[in-house]
C-alpha positions as CSV (number, residue, x, y, z in Angstrom):
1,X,98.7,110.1,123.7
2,X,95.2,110.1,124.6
3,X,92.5,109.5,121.7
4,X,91.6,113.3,120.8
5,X,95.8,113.9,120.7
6,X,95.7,111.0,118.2
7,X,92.2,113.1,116.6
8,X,94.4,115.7,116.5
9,X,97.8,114.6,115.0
10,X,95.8,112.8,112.0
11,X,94.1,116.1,111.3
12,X,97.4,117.8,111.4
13,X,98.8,115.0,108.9
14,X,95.9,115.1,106.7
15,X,96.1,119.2,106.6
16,X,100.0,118.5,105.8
17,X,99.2,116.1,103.0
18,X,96.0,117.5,101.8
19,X,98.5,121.2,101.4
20,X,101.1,119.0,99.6
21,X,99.1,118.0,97.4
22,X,97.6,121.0,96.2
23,X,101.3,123.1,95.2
24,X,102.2,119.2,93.7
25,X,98.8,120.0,91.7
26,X,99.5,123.8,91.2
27,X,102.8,122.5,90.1
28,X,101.5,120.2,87.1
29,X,98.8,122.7,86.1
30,X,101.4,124.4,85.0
31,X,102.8,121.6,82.8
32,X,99.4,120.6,82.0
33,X,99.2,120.4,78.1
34,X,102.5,118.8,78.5
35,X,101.6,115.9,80.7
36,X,98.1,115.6,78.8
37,X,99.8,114.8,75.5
38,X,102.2,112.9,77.5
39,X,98.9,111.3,78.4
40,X,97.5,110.7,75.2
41,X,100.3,109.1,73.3
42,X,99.3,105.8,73.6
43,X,95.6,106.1,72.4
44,X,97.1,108.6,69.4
45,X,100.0,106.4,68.4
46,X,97.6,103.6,68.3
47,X,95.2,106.4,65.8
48,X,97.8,107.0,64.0
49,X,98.9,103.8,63.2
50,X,95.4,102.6,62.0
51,X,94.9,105.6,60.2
52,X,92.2,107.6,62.3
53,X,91.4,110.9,63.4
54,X,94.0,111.1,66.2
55,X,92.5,113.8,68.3
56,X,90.1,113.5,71.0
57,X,86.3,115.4,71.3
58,X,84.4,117.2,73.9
59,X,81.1,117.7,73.9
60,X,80.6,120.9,76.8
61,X,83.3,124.0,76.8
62,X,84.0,123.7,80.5
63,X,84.9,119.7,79.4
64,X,88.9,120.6,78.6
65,X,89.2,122.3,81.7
66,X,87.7,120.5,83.7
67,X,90.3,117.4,82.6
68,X,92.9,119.7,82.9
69,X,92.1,120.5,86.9
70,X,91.4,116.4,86.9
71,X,94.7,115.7,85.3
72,X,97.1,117.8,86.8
73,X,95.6,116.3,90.3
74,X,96.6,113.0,89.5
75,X,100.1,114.1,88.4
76,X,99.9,115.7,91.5
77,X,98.9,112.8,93.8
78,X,102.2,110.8,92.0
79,X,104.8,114.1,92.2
80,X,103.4,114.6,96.3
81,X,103.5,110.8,97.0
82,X,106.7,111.1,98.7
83,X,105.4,113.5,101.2
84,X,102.5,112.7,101.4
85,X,103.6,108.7,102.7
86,X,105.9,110.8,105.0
87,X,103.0,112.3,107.0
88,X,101.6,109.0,107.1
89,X,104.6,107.2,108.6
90,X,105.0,110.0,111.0
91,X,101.2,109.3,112.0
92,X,102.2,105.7,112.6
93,X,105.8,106.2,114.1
94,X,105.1,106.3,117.4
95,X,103.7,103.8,117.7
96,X,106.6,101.4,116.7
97,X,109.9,100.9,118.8
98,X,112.9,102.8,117.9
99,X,114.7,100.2,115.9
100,X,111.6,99.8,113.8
101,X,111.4,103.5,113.4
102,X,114.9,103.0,111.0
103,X,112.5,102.1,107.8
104,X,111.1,105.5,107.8
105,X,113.5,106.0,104.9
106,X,113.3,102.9,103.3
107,X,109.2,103.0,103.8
108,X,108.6,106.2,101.6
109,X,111.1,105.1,98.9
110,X,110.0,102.0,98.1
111,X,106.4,103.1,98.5
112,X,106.5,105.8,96.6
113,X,108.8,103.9,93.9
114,X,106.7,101.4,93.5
115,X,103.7,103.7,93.1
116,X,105.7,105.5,90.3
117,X,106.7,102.2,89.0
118,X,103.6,100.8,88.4
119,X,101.7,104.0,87.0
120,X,104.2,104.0,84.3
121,X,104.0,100.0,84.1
122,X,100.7,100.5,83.5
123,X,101.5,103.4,80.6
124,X,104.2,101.9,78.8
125,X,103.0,97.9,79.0
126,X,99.1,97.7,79.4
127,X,97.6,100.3,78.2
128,X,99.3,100.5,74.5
129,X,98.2,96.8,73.9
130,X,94.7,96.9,75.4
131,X,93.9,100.4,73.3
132,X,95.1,98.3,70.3
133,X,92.8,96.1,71.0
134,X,89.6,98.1,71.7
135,X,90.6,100.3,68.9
136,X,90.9,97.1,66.4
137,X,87.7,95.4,67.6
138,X,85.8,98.5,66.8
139,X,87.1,99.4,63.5
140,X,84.1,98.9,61.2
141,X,83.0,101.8,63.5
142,X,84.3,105.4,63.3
143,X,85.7,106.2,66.8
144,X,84.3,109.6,68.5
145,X,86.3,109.4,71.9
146,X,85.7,112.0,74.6
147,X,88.3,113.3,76.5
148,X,86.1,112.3,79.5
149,X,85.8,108.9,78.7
150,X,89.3,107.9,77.9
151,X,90.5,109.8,81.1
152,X,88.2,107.6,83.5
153,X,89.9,104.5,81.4
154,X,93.2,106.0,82.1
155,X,93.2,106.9,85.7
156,X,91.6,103.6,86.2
157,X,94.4,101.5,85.0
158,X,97.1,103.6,86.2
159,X,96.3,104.4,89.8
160,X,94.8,100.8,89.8
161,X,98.3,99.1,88.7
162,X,100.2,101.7,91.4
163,X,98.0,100.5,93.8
164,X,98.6,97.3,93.3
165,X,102.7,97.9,93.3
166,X,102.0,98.4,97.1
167,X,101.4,94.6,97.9
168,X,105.4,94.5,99.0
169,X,104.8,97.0,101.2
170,X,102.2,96.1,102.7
171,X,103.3,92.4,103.1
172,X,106.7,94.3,104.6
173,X,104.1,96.2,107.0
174,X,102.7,93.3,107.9
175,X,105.8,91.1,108.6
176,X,107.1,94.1,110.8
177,X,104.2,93.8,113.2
178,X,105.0,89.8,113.1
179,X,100.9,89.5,111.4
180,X,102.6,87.3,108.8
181,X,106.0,85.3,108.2
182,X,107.6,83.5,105.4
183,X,106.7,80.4,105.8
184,X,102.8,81.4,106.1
185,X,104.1,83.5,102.5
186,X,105.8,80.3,101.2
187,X,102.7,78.3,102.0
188,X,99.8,80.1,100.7
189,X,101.6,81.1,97.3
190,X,99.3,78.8,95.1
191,X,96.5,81.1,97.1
192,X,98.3,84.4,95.8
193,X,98.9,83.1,92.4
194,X,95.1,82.6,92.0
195,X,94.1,86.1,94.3
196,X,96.4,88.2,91.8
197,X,95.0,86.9,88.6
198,X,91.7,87.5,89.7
199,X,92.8,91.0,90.7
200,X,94.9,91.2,87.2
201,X,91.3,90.2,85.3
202,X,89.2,92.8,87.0
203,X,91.2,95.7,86.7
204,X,92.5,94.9,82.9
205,X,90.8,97.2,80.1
206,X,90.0,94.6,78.1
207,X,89.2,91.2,78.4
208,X,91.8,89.6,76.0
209,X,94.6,87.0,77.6
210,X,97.7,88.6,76.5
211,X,96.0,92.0,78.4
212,X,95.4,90.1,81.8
213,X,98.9,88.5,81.4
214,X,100.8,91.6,80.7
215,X,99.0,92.9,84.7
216,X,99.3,89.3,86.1
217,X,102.8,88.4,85.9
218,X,104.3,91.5,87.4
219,X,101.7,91.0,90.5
220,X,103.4,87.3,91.3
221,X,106.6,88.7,90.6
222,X,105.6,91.5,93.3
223,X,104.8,88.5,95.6
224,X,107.9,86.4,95.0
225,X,109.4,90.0,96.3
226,X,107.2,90.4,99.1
227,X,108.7,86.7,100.9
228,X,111.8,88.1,99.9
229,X,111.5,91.1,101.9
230,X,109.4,89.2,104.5
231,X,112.4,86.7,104.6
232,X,114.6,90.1,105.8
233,X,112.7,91.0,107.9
234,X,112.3,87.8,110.1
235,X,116.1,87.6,109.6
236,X,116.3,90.5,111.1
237,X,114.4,90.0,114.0
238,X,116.2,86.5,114.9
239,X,119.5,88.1,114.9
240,X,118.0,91.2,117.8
241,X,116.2,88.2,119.7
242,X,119.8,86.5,120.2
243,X,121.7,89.5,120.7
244,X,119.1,90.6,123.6
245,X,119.8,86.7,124.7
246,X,123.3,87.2,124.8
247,X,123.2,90.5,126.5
């Protein structure tokens, strides 16, 4: 493919995506009071349980629906995921040889799994503990939280944990293409134990330990997975390079 065929096959991915997206987001505006109290639990529970005013303010009408249209987009970036990494690994595809093109499968599952996986990681395990906090540390105040505000803290931590699921497939990207190997995994794992805790500091809520644990410990156990998968793969590839031997 010349370079304006490749121009023109992104823009046809990008329209494909860009279209998923917007029936996944039509989709979850439907459902959007549902997924917004869905949403809100974890600051409300933690309200509740301190005995506060559990609902949230706005402070301009167009503010609730405005954070609707915001809201059922995300939704709609985690319901389209699946498609949306399909377009992308057709992009890629031909690029690879045939026997690579076999993870197309296995690429958009675990990709989009893991995206899933961490956003809700990210609902059920950091955020509960870090509003606690926040919530606690302020209580000689009286809390007046905008809907505004607590979505930005939201989206933050959840699409920041999903994106931080990805590092196995990445590393599993990268080990395909032969850019990195187990050993160079195996070796540089006080290096990644250091990298993710920075990474688990800077995008935590709040700045207590137990916080920055909770996000830090599934990131090395992400790693660990990542040589695991790496390991595969370079299994993988020995056993083709003696079979073309033999033949």
């Amino acid at each position: 493919m010349s370079f304006f065929e490749h121009l023109e096959e992104l823009r046809q991915r990008l329209l494909r995506s860009i279209l998923g997206l917007l029936i996944a987001t039509g989709i979850c505006f439907y459902f959007s009071d549902y997924i917004y109290g869905w949403l809100a639990r974890p600051l409300t529970d933690t309200l509740r349980s301190l005995n506060l005013p559990d609902k949230l303010v706005y402070t301009s009408p167009i503010d609730p629906f405005n954070l609707y249209i915001k809201l059922s987009m995300l939704a709609g970036l985690f319901l389209a995921s699946p498609y949306i990494l399909y377009q992308i690994w057709l992009f890629i595809s031909p690029g690879l040889y045939r026997h690579e093109k076999r993870y197309v499968w296995p690429f958009v599952t675990l990709t989009s799994g893991l995206f899933m996986a961490g956003g809700f990681f990210a609902y059920r395990l950091a955020l509960p503990p870090a509003l606690k906090f926040l919530v606690e540390f302020g209580r000689q105040f009286t809390p007046f939280i905008t809907i505004d505000q607590y979505w930005k803290l939201v989206t933050t931590i959840i699409v920041g944990v999903g994106l931080v699921f990805e590092l196995p497939v990445v590393i599993l990207l990268l080990s395909i293409f032969g850019i990195v190997t187990p050993k160079f995994l195996l070796k540089n794992i006080r290096y990644a134990v250091l990298i993710t805790a920075i990474v688990a500091a800077a995008i935590a809520p709040t700045p207590d330990l137990a916080t920055v644990f909770i996000l830090w410990i599934p990131m090395v156990a992400l790693y660990i997975l990542s040589i695991g998968l790496s390991w595969i793969v370079y299994l993988q590839k020995k056993k083709r390079a003696r079979r073309n031997a033999e033949a």
